[in-house]
C-alpha positions in Angstrom: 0.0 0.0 0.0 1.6 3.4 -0.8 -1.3 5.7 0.2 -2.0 6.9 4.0 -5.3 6.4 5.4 -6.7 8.9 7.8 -10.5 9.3 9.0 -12.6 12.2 9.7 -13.4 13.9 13.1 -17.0 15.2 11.8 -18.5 12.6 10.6 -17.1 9.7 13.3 -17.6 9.0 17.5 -19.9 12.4 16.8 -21.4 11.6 20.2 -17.8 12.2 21.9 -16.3 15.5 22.5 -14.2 16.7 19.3 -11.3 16.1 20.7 -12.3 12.3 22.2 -13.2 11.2 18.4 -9.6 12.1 17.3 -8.4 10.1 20.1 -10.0 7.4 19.2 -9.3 7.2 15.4 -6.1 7.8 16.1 -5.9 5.2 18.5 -7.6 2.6 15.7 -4.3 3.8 13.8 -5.5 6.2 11.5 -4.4 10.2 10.8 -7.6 12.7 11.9 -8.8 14.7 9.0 -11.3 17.8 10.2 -13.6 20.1 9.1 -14.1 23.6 10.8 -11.9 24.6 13.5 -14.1 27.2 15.1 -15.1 26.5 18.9 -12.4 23.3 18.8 -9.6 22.8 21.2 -6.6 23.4 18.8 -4.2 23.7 22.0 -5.4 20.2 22.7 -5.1 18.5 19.4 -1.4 20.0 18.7 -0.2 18.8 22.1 -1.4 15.2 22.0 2.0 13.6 20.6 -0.4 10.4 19.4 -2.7 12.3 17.5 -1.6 13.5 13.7 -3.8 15.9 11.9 -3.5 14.6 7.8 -5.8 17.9 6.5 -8.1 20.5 7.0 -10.7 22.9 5.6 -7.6 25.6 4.0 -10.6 28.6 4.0 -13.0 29.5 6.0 -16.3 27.2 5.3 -18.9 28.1 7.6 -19.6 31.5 7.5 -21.8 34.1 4.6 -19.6 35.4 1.9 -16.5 34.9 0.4 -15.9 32.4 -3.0 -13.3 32.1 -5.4 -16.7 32.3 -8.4 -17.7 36.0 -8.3 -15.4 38.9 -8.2 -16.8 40.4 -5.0 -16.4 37.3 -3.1 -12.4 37.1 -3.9 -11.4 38.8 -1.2 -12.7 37.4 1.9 -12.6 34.1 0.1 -8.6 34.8 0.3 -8.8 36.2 3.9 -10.7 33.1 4.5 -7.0 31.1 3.4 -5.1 33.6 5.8 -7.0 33.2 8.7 -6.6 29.1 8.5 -2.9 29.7 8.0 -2.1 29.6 12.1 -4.2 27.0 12.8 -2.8 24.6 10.5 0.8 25.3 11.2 0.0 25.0 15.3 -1.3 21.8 14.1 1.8 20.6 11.8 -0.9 20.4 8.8 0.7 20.6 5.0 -2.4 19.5 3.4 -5.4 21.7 3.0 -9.2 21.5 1.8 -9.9 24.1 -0.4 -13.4 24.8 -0.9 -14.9 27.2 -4.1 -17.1 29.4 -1.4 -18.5 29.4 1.7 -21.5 26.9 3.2 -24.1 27.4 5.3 -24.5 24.9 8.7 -26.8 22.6 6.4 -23.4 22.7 3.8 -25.1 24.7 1.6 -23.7 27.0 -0.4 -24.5 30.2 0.5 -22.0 32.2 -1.5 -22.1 34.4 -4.6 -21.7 33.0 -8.5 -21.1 35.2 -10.9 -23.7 35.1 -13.8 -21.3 35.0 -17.1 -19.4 31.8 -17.1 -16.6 34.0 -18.2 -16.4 35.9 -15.2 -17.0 32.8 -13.4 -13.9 30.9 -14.4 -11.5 34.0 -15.1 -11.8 34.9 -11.5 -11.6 31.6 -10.1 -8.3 31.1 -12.6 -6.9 34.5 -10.3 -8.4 33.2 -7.5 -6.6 30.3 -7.3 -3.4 31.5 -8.6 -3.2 33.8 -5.5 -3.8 30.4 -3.2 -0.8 29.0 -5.3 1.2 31.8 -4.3 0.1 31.4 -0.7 1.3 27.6 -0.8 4.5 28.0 -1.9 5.1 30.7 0.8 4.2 28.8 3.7 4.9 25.2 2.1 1.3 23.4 2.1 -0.5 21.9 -0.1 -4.2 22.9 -0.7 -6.8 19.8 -2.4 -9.8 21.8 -4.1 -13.1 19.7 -3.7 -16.1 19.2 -6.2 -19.6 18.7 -4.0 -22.9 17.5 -5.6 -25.5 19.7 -5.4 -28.2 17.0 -6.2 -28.2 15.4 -3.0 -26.0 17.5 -0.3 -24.9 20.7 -1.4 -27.0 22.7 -3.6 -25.9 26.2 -4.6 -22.5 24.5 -3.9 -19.9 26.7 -7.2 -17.7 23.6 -8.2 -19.8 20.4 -8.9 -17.9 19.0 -11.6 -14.5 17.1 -11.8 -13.5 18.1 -15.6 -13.8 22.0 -14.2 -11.5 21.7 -11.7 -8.8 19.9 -13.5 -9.5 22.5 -16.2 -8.8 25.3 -13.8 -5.7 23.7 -12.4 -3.5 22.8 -15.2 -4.5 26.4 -16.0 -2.8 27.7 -12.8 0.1 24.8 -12.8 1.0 24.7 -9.1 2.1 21.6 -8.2 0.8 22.9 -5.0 -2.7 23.1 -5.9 -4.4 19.2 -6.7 -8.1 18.1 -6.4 -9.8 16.5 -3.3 -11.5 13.2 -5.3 -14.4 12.7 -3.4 -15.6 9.3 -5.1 -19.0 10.1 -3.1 -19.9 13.0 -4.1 -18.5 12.1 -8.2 -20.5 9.1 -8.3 -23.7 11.2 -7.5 -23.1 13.7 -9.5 -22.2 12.6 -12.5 -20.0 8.8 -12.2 -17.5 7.1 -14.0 -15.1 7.1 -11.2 -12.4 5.1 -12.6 -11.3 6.5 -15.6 -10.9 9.8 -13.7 -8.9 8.1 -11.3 -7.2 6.6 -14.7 -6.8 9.6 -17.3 -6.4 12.4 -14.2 -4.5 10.7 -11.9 -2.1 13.2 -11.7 -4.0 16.0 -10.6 -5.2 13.9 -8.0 -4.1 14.9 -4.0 -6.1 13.2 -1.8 -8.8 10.9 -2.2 -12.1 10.6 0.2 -14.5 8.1 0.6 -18.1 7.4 1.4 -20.3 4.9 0.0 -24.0 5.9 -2.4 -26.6 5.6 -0.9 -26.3 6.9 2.8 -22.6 8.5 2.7 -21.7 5.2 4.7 -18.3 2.8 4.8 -17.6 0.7 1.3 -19.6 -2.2 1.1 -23.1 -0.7 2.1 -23.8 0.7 -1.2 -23.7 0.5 -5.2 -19.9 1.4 -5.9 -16.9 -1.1 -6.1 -14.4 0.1 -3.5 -12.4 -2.8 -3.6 -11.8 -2.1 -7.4 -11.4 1.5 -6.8 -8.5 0.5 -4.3 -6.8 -1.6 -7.3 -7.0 1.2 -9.2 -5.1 3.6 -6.9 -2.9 1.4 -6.1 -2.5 0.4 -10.0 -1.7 4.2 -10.9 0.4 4.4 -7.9 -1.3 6.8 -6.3 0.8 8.2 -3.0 -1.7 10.5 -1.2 -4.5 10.3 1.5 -7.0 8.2 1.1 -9.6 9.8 3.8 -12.9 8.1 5.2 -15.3 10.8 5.0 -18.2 8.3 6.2 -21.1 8.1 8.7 -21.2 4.7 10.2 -24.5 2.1 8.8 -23.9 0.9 12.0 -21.1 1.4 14.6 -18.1 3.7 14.4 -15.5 1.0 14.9 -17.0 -1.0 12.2 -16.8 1.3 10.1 -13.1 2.0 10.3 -12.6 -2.1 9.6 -14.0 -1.9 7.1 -12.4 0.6 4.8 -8.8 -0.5 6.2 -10.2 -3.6 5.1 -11.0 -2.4 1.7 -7.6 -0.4 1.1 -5.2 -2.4 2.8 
């Protein structure tokens, strides 16, 4: 196996305290991937020596306004990347989830799209050439995520994979990939494995959920165990994340997808 595999905080042991849960997948011997870090112990996250923090929302998610899609949305969008920056280097994070704008607490979007599609894509294009520029001054990485907007997301800017490869061999940072979310790709539009095959390059970090339900491989329609060949055929090297809510218990969950990409 050349990939890591790390699990997320939000979405497992969600009736522990925060910082509980990331004991506890660390302790199944996993890395902790998070979500928002407002009202979370930071202080006790960086000083647990057992837990390791794999990523992180890069911008601010949960708050109105700012999106890399509309030109009055740039700007807190990139204040949004600033004001991540401490948290992530108190916690020893390099790779960061980069999100096209801001959601709402029901991870809606709730941030402006600009009408022309050429507005849309030229100021994303600056946009994220300023994030590149950010990277390579503080050395992280940031993963740029597609959501669906059929089932969780709606009003969500960046829906499909094509557009964001599109975008980043525009801006050519090897600093900038995309987060492959094979949950929210096979919702929205499918074929999972030949992006994994004809993109594999642009991809940075990989999460997983299974359709129907968002839970662990196995309880749905989509082949993990095939998907797993496939990274492993392409050689993929990053984080593979699950980004799951449990069918039935927490720890299950976690044997399973080690089971399935081990």
């Amino acid at each position: 196996m050349s990939y890591q595999l790390s699990a997320c905080a939000d979405t497992l042991f969600c009736d522990l305290p925060f910082v509980d849960r990331a004991k506890r997948i660390s302790a199944a011997g996993f890395l902790v991937e998070f979500w928002g870090w407002h009202d979370r112990d930071i202080d006790a996250l960086a000083d647990d020596p057992n837990i390791t923090i794999s990523s992180m929302i890069g911008n601010v998610a949960y708050r109105d306004g700012g999106c890399m899609v509309h030109p009055d949305g740039v700007e807190d969008w990139i204040q949004g990347v600033h004001d991540c920056l401490p948290i992530a280097q108190r916690l020893g994070v390099r790779q960061m989830i980069l999100l096209s704008g801001t959601l709402d607490q029901k991870g809606h979007g709730n941030h402006q799209i600009a009408e022309h599609p050429v507005t849309r894509w030229v100021t994303a294009y600056r946009a994220l050439c300023q994030v590149a520029e950010i990277a390579e001054k503080y050395g992280v990485c940031y993963n740029l995520e597609p959501l669906n907007i059929k089932v969780d997301h709606p009003g969500y800017s960046l829906v499909y994979f094509e557009d964001a490869v599109r975008l980043l061999e525009q801006v050519g940072s090897q600093r900038i990939r995309i987060l492959f979310d094979i949950y929210h790709t096979q919702i929205q539009e499918g074929n999972v494995i030949s992006k994994i095959r004809d993109h594999q390059d642009m991809i940075g970090y990989v999460h997983v959920a299974d359709v129907p339900g968002r839970h662990e491989p196995g309880t749905g329609e989509i082949d993990y165990p095939k998907i797993a060949s496939e990274l492993r055929s392409v050689k993929y090297t990053g984080m593979v994340g699950l980004e799951a809510y449990p069918a039935t218990s927490d720890e299950v969950a976690l044997e399973t997808f080690q089971r399935v990409f081990s």
